[in-house]
N, CA, C and O atoms as a GROMACS GRO file, in nm:
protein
  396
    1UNK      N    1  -1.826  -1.336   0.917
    1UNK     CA    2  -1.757  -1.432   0.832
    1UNK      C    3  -1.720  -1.554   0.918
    1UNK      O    4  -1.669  -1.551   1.030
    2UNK      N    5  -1.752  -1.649   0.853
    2UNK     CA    6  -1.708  -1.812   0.969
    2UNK      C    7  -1.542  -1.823   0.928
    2UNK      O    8  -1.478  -1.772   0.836
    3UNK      N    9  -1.520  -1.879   0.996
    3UNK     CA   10  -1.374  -1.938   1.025
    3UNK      C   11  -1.324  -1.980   0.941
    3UNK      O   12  -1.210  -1.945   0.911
    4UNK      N   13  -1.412  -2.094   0.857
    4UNK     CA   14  -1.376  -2.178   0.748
    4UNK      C   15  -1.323  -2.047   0.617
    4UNK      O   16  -1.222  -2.055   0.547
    5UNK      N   17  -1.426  -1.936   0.614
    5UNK     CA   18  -1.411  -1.862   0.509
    5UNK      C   19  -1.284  -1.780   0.550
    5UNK      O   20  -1.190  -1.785   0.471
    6UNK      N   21  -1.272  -1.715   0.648
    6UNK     CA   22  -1.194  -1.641   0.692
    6UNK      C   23  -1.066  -1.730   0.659
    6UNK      O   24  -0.983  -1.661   0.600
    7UNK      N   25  -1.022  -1.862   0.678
    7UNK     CA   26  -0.916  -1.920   0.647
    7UNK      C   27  -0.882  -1.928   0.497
    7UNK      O   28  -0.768  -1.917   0.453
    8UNK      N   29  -1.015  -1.952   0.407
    8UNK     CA   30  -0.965  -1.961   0.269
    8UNK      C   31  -0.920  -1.829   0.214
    8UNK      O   32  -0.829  -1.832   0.130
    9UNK      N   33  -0.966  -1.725   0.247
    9UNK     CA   34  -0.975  -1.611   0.246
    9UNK      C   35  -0.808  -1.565   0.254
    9UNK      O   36  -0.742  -1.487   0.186
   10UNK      N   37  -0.781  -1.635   0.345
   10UNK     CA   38  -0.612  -1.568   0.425
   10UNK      C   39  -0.522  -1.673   0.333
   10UNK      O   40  -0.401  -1.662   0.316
   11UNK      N   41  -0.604  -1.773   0.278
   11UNK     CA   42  -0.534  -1.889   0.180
   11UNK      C   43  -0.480  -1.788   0.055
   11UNK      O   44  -0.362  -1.768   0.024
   12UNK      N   45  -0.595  -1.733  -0.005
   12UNK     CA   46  -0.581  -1.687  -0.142
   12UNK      C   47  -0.523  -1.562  -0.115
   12UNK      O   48  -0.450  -1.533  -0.210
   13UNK      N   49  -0.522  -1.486  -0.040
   13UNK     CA   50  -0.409  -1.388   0.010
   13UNK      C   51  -0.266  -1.391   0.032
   13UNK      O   52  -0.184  -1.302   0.010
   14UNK      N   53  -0.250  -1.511   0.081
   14UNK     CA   54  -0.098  -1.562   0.060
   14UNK      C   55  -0.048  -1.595  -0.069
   14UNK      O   56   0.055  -1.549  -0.120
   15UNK      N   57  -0.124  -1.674  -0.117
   15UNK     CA   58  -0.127  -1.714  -0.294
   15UNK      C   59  -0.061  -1.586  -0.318
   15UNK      O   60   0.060  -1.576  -0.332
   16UNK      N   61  -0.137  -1.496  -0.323
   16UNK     CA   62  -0.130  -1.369  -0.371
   16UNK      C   63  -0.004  -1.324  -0.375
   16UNK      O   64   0.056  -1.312  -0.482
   17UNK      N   65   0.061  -1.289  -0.234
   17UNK     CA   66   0.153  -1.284  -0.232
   17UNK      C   67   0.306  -1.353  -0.247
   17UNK      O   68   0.413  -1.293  -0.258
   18UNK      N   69   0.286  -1.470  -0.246
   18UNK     CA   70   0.389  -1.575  -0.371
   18UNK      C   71   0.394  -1.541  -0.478
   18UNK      O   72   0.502  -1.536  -0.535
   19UNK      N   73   0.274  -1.506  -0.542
   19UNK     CA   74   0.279  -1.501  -0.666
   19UNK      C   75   0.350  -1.320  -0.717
   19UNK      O   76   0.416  -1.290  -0.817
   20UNK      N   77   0.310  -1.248  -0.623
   20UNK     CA   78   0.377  -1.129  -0.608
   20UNK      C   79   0.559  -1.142  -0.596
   20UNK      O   80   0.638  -1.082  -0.669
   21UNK      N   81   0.594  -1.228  -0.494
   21UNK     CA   82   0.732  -1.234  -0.457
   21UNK      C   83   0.825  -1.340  -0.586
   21UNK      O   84   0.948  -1.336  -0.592
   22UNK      N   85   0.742  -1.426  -0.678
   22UNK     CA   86   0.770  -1.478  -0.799
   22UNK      C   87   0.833  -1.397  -0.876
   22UNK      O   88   0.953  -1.400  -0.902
   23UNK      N   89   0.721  -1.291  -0.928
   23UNK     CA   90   0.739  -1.193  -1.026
   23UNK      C   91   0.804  -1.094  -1.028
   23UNK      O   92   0.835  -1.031  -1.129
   24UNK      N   93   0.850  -1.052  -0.849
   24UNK     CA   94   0.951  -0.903  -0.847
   24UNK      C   95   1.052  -0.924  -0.928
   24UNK      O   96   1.057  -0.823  -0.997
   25UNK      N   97   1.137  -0.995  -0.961
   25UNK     CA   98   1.255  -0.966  -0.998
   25UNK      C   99   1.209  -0.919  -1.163
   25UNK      O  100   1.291  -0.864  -1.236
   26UNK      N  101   1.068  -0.948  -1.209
   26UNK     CA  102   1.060  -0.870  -1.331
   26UNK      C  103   0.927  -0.785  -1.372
   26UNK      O  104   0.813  -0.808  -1.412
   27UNK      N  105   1.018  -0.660  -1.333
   27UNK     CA  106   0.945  -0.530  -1.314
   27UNK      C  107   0.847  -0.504  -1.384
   27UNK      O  108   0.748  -0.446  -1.339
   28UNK      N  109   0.859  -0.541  -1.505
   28UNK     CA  110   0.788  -0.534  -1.688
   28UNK      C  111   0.646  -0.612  -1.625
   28UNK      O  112   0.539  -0.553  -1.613
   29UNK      N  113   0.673  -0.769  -1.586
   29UNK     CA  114   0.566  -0.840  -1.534
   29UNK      C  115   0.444  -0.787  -1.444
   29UNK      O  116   0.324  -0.762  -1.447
   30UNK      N  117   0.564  -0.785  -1.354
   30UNK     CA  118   0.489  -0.676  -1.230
   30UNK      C  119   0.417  -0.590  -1.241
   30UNK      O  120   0.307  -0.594  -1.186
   31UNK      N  121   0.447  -0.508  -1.301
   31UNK     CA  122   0.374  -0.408  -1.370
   31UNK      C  123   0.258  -0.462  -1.437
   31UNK      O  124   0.151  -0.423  -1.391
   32UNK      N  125   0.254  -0.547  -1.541
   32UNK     CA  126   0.149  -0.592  -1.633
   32UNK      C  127   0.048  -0.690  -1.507
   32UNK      O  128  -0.074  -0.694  -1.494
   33UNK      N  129   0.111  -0.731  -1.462
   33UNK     CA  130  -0.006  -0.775  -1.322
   33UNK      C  131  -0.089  -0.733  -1.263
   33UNK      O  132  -0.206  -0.769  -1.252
   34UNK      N  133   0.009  -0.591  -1.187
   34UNK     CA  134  -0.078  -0.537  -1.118
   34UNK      C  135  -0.176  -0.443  -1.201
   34UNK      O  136  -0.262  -0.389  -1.132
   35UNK      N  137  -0.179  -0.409  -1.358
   35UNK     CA  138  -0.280  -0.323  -1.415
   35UNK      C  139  -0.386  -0.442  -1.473
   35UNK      O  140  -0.499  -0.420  -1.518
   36UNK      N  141  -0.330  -0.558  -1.462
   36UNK     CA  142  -0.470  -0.687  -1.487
   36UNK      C  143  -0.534  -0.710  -1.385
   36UNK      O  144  -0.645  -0.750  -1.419
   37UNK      N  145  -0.521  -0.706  -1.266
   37UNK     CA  146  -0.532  -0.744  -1.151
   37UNK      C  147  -0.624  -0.645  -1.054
   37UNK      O  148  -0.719  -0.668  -0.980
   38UNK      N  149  -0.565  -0.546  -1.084
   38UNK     CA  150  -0.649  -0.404  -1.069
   38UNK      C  151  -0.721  -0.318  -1.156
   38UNK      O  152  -0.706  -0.294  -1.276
   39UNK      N  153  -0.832  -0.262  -1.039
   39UNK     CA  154  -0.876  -0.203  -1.124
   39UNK      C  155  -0.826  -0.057  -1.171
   39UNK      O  156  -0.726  -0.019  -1.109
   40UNK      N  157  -0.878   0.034  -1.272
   40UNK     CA  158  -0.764   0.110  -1.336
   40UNK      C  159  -0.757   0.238  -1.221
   40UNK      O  160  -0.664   0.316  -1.199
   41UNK      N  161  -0.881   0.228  -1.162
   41UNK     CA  162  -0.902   0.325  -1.013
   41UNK      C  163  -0.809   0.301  -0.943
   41UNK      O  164  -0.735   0.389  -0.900
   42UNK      N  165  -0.792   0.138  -0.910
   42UNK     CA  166  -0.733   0.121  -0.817
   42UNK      C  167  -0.560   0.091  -0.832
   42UNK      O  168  -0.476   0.069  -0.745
   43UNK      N  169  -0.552   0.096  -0.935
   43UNK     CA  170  -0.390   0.163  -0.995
   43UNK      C  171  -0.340   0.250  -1.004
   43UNK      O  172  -0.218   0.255  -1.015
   44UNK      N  173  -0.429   0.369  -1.004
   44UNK     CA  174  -0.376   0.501  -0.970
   44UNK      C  175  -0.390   0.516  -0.862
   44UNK      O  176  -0.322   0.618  -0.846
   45UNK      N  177  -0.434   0.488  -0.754
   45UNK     CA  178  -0.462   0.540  -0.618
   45UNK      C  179  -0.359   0.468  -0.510
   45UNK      O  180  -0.340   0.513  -0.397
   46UNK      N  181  -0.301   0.361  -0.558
   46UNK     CA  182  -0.212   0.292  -0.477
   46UNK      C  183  -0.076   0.386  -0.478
   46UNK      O  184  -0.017   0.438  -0.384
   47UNK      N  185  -0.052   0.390  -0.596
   47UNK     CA  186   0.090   0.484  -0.558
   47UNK      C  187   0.087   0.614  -0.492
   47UNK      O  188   0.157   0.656  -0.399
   48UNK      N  189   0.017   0.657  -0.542
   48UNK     CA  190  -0.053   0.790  -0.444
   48UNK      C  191  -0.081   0.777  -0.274
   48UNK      O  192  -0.080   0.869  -0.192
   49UNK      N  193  -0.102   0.654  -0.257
   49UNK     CA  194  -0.102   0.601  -0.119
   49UNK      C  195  -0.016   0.580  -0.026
   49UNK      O  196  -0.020   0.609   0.094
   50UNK      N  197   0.081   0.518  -0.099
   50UNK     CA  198   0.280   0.537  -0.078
   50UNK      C  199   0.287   0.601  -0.088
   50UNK      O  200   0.307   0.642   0.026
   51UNK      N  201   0.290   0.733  -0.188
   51UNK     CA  202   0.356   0.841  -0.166
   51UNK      C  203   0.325   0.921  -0.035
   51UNK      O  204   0.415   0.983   0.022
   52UNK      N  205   0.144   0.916   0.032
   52UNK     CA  206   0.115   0.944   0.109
   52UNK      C  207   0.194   0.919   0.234
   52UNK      O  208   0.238   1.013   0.301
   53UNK      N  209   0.213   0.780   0.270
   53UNK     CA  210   0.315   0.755   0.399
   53UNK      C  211   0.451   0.784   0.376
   53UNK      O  212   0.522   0.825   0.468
   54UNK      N  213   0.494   0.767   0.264
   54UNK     CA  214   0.626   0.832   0.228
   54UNK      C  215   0.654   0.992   0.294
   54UNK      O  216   0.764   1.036   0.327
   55UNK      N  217   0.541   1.052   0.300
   55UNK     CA  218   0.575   1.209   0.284
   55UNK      C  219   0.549   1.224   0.443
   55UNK      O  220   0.610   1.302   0.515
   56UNK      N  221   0.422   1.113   0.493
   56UNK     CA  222   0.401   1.199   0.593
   56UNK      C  223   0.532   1.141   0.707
   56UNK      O  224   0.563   1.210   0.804
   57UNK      N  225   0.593   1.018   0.681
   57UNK     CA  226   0.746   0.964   0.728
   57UNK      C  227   0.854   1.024   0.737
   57UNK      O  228   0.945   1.000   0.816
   58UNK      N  229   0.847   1.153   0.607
   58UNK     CA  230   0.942   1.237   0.620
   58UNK      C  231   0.858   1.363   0.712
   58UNK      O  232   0.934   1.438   0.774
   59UNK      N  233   0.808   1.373   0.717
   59UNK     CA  234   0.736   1.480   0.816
   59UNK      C  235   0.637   1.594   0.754
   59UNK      O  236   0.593   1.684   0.826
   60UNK      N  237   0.609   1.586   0.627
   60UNK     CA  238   0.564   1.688   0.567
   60UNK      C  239   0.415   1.690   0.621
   60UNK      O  240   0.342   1.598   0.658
   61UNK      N  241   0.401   1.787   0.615
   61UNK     CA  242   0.265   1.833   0.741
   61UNK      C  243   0.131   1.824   0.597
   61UNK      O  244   0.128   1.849   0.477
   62UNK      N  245   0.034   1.768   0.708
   62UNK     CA  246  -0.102   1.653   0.588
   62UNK      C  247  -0.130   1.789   0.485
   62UNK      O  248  -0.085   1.785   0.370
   63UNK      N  249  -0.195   1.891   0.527
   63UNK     CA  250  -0.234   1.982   0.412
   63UNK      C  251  -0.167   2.013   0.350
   63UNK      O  252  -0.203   2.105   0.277
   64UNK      N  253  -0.035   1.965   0.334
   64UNK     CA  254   0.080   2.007   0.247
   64UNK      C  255   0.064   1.892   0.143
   64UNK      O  256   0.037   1.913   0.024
   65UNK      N  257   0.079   1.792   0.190
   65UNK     CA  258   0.030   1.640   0.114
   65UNK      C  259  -0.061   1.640   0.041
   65UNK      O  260  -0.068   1.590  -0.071
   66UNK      N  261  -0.178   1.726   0.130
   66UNK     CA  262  -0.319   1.708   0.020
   66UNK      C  263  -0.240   1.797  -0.004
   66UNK      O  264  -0.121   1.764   0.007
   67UNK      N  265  -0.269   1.940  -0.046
   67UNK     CA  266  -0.236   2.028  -0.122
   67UNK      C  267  -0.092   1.972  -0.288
   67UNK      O  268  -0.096   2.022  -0.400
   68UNK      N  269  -0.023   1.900  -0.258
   68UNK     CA  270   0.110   1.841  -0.398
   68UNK      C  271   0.017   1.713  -0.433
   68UNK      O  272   0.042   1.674  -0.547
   69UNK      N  273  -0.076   1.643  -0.374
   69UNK     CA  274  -0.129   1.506  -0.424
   69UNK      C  275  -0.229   1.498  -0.466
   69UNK      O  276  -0.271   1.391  -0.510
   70UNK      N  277  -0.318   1.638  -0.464
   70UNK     CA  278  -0.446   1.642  -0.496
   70UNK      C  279  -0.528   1.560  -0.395
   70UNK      O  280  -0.632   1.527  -0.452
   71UNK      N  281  -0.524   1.515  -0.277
   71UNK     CA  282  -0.592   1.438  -0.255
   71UNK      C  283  -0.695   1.492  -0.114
   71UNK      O  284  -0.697   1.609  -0.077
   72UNK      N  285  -0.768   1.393  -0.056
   72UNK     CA  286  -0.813   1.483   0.092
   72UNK      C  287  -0.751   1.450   0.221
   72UNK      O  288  -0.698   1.343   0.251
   73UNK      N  289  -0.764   1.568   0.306
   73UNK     CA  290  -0.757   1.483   0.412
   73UNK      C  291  -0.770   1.423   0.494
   73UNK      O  292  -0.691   1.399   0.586
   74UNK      N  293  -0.889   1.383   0.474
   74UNK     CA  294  -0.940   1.206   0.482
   74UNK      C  295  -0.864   1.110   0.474
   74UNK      O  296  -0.821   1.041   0.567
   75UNK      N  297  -0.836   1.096   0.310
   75UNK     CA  298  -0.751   1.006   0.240
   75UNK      C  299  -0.584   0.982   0.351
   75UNK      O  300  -0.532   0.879   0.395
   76UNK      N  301  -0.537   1.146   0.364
   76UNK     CA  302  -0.428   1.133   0.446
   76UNK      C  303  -0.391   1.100   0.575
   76UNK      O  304  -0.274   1.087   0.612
   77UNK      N  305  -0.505   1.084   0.656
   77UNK     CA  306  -0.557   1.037   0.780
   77UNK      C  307  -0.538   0.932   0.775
   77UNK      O  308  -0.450   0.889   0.850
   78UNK      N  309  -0.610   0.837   0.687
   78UNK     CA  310  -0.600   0.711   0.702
   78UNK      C  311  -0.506   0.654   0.714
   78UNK      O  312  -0.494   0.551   0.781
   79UNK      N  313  -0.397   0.725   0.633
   79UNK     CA  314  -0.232   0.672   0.623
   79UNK      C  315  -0.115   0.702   0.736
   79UNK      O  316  -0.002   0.655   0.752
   80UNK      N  317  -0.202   0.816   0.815
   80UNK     CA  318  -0.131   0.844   0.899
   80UNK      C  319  -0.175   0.777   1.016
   80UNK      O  320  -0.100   0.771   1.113
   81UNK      N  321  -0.272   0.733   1.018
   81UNK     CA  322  -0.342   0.622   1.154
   81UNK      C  323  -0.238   0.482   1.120
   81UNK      O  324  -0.176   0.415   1.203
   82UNK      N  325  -0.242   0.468   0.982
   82UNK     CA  326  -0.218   0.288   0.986
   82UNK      C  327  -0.050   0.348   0.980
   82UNK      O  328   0.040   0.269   1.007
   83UNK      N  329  -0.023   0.458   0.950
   83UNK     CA  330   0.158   0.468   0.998
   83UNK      C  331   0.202   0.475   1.134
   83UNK      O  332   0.317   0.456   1.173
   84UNK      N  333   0.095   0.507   1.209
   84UNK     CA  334   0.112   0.485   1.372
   84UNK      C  335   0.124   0.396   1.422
   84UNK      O  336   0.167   0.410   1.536
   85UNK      N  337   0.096   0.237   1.372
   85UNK     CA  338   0.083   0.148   1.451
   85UNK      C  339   0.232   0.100   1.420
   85UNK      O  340   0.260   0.089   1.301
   86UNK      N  341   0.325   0.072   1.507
   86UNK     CA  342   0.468   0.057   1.504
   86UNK      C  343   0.496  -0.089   1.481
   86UNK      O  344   0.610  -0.134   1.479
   87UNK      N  345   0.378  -0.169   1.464
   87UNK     CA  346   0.392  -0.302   1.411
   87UNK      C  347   0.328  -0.367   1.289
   87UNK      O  348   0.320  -0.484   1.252
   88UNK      N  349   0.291  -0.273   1.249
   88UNK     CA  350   0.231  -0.255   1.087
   88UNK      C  351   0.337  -0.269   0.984
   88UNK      O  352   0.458  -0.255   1.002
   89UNK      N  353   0.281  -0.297   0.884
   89UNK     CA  354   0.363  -0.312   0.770
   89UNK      C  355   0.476  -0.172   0.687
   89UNK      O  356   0.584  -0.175   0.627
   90UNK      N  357   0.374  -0.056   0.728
   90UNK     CA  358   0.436   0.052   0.697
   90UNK      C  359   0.562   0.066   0.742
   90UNK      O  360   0.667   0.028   0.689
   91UNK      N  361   0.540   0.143   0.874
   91UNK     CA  362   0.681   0.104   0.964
   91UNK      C  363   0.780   0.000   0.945
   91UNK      O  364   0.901   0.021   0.959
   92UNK      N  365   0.719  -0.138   0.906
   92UNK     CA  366   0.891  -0.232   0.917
   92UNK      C  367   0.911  -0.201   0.776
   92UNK      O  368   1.032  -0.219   0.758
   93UNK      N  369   0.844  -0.152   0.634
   93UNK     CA  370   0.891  -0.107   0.573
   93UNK      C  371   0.981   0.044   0.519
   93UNK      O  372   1.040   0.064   0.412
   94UNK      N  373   0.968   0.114   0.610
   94UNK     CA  374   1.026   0.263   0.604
   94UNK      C  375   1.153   0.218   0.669
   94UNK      O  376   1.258   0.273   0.635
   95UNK      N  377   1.153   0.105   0.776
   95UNK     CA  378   1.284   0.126   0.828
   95UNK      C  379   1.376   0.032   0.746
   95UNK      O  380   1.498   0.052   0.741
   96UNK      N  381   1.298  -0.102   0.661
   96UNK     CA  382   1.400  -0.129   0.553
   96UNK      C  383   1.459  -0.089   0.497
   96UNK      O  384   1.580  -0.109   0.497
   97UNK      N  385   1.358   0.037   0.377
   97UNK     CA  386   1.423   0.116   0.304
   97UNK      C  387   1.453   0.237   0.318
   97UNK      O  388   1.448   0.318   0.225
   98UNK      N  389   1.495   0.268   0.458
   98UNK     CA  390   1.519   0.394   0.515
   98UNK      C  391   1.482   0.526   0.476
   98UNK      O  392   1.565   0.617   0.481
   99UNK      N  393   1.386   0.541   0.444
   99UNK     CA  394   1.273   0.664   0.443
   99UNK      C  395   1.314   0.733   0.606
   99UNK      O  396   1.253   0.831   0.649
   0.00000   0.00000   0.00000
């Protein structure tokens, strides 16, 4: 990817997220966004994804995770790699909302 793209790219990603930080205060919206916005796959699988770092933050051991989430653990790996990096988004969010 060239530079030029990579910048518009990080343009409409921010967009994104304005337009995200607009709408929190109404949940109803929010909601109706993110099921226009997404696809219906990818609306069910996001919360399931949080719940994933949620659980494994509290410590619940991965085959326990797959085993209550239906999911693999694959899927739970991934969440537990990107919960490792202590400057990731996960992390400064668990310690906001104290998980």
């Amino acid at each position: 990817m060239r530079i030029g793209e990579r910048k518009q790219k990080d343009a409409y990603a921010w967009g994104l997220v304005r337009v995200l930080l607009k709408i929190a205060p109404d949940q109803k919206l929010l909601r109706a966004f993110l099921e226009d916005i997404l696809t219906p796959t990818e609306y069910k699988e996001i919360p399931i994804r949080w719940q994933i770092v949620k659980q494994l933050a509290c410590g619940i051991p991965q085959r326990e995770i797959a085993k209550n989430l239906h999911v693999s653990i694959a899927t739970i790996t991934r969440g537990s790699r990107e919960l490792l990096n202590k400057k990731g988004g996960f992390q400064q969010i668990i310690k906001k909302i104290g998980i």
